[in-house]
C-alpha positions as CSV (number, residue, x, y, z in Angstrom):
1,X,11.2,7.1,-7.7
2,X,9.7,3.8,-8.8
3,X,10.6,2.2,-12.4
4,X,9.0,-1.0,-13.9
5,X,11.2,-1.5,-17.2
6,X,9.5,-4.2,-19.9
7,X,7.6,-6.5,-16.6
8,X,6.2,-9.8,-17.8
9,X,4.3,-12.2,-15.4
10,X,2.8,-15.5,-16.2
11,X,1.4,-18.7,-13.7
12,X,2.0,-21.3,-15.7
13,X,0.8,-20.9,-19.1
14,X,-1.4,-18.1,-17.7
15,X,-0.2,-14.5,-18.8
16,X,-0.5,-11.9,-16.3
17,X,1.5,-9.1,-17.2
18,X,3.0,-8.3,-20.9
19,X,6.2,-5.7,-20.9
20,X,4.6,-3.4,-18.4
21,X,6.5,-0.1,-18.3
22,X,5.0,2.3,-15.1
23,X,6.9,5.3,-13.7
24,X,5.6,6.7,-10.6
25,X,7.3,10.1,-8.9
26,X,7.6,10.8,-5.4
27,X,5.1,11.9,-3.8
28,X,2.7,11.1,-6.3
29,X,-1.1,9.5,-6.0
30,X,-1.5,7.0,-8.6
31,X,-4.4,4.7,-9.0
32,X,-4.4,1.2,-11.0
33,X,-8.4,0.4,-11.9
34,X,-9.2,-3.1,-13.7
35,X,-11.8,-5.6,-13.3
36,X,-11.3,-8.5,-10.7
37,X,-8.7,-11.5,-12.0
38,X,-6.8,-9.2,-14.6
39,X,-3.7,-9.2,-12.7
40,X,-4.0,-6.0,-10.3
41,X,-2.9,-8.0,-7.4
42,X,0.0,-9.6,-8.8
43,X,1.2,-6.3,-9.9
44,X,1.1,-4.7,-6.2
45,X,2.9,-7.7,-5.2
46,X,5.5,-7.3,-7.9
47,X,6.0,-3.7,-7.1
48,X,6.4,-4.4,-3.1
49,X,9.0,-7.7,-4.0
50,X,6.8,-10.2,-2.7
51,X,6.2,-11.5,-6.5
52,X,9.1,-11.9,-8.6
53,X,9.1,-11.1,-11.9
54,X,9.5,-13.7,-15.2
55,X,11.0,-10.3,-17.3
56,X,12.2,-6.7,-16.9
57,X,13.9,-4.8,-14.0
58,X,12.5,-2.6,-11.4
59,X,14.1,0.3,-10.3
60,X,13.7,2.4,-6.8
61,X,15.2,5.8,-6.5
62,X,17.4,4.4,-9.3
63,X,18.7,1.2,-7.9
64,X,18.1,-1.6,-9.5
65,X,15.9,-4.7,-7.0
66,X,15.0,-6.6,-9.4
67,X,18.0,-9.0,-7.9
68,X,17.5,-8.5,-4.6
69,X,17.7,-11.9,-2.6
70,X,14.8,-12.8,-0.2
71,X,17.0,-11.0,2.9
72,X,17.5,-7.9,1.1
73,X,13.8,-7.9,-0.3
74,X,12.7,-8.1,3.3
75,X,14.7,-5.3,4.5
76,X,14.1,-3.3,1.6
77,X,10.2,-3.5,2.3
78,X,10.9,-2.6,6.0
79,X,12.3,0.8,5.0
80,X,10.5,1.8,2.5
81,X,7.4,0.0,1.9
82,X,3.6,-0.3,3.5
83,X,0.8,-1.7,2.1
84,X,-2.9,-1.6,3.2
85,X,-4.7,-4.6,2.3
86,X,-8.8,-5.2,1.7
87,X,-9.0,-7.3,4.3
88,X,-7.2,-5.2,6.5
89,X,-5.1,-8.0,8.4
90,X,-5.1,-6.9,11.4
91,X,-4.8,-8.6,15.0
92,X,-8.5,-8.9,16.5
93,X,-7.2,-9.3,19.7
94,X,-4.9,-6.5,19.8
95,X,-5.4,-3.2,20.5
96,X,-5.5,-0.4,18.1
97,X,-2.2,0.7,19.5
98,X,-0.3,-2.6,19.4
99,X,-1.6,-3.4,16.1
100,X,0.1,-0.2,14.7
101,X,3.0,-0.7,17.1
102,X,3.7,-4.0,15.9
103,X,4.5,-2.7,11.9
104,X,7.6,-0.7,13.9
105,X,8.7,-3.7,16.3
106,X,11.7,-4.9,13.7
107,X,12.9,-1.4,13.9
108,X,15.9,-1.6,15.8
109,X,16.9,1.6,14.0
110,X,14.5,3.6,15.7
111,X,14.7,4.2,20.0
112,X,11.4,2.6,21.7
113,X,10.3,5.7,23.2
114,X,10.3,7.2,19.8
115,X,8.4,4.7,18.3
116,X,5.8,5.1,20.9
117,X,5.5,8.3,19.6
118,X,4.9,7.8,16.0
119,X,2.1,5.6,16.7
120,X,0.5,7.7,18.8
121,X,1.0,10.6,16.3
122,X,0.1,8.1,13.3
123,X,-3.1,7.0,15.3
124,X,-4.4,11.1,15.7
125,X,-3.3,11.3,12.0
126,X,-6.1,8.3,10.9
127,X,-8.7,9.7,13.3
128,X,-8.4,7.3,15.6
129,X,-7.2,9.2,18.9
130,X,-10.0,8.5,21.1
131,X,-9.6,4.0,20.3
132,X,-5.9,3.8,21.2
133,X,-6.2,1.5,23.4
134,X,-9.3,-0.4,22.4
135,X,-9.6,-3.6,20.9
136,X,-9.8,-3.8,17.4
137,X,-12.5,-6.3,17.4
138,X,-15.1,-3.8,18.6
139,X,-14.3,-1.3,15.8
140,X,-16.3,-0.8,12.5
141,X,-14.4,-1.7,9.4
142,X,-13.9,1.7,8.4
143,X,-12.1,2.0,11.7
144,X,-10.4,-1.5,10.9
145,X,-9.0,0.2,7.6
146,X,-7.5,3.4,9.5
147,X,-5.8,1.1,11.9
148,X,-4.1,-0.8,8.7
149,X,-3.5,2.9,6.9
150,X,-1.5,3.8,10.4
151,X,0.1,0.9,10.3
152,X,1.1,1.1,6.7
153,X,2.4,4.3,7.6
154,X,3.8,4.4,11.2
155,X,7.2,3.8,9.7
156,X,7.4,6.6,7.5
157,X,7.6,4.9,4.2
158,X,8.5,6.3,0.6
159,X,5.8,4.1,-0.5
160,X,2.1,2.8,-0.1
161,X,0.4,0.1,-1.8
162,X,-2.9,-0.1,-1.5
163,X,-4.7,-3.3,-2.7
164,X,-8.7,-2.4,-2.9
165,X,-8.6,-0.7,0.2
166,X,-12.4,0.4,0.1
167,X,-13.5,-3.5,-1.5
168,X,-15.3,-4.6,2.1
169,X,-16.2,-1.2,2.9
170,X,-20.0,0.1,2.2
171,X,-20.4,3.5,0.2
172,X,-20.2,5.7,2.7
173,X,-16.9,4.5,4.4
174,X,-15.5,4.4,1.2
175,X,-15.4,7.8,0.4
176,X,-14.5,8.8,4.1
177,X,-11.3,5.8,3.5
178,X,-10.4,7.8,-0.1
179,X,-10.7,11.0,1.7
180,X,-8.2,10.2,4.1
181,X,-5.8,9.0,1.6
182,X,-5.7,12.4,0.3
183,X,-5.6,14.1,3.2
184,X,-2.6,11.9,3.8
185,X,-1.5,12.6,0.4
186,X,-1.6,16.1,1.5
187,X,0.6,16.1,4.9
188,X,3.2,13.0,4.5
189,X,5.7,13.2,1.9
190,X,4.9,9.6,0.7
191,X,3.8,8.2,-3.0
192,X,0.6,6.2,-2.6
193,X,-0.8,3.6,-5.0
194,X,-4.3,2.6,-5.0
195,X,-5.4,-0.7,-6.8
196,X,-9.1,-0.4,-7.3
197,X,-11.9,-1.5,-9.3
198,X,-13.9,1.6,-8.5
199,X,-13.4,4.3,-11.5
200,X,-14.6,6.7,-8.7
201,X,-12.2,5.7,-6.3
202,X,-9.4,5.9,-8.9
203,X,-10.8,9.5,-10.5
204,X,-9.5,11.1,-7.1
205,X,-6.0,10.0,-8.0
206,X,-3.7,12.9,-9.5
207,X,-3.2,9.8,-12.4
208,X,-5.1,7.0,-13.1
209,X,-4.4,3.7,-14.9
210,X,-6.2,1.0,-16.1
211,X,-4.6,-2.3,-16.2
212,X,-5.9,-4.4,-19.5
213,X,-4.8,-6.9,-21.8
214,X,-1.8,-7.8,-19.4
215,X,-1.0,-3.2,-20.2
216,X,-1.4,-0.3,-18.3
217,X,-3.1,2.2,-20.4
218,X,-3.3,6.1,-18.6
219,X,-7.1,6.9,-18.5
């Protein structure tokens, strides 16, 4: 489903990545494990076309993006792309419900009364059925996180990113976040890819990577 062919990355006369090759099938759940500052976060943004690469080509469901202009990026994140983020960026002021309604608001492809529905279904799906309509200010950040997982996913995407998604969470909540993942995993038919710097977190992948020396190696 996903490609990266020979992907090279520098800032400046900093390298980041070094003829990267990374297949990932659909449906699969992959993890990426490095330390902080080796370039785990560049390569999320490369793989959702928010970073452009210096080398190589990356391929989706066999088409090549890698040229994509900034229109068609956009659009081609819309359809098949969500990403969960550490710090969950999510509206404060919004409800748990608008938040997750707002990731389906540029879909014009999709009636309003259905996408009513997908949020309310996404919502159950995180465990989240009982908050709909509260704020998301009052919500643990364990909570916090499902409301960015639902939104990730409200749209049905071929693909998740996930950039540390348990890095503000305590121990406890982190296993209940990777948990859901694979419960997720489970029920959607949608690849997910979790960057991490937890080897647990990673082990519960069906692959793991680590990302060193600008390579991923398979652990």
């Amino acid at each position: 489903m996903l490609k990266l062919q020979s992907i090279s990355k520098k800032y400046g006369a900093q390298k980041i990545l070094d003829a990267v090759d990374f297949t990932v099938g659909q449906k699969e759940f992959v993890s990426i494990v490095g330390k902080s500052g080796v370039g785990k976060t560049t390569l999320l943004s490369i793989l959702s076309g928010l970073v452009r690469t210096d080398e190589g080509k990356i391929f989706f469901n066999d088409e090549d993006i890698s040229n994509f202009d900034e229109e068609q990026l956009a659009r081609f994140r819309l359809m098949n792309i969500g990403i969960v983020f550490q710090d969950f960026k999510i509206i404060s002021s919004l409800s748990v419900y608008d938040n997750v309604y707002l990731a389906l608001h540029p879909r014009k492809d999709i009636e309003r009364d259905k996408r009513k529905d997908m949020v309310n279904e996404m919502v159950t799906l995180v465990g989240l059925k009982d908050k709909l309509d509260k704020l998301v200010d009052n919500l643990s950040g364990g909570e916090k996180q499902r409301v960015a997982i639902a939104r990730s996913l409200v749209g049905m995407p071929k693909l998740v990113l996930a950039d540390e998604p348990t890095g503000n969470l305590d121990e406890r909540t982190s296993e209940e976040i990777i948990t859901l993942f694979e419960k997720l995993h489970d029920e959607l038919d949608t690849t997910f890819i979790v960057i991490t710097h937890d080897k647990e977190i990673a082990s519960k992948a069906q692959k793991s990577y680590q990302l060193t020396n600008y390579k991923l190696q398979i652990l």
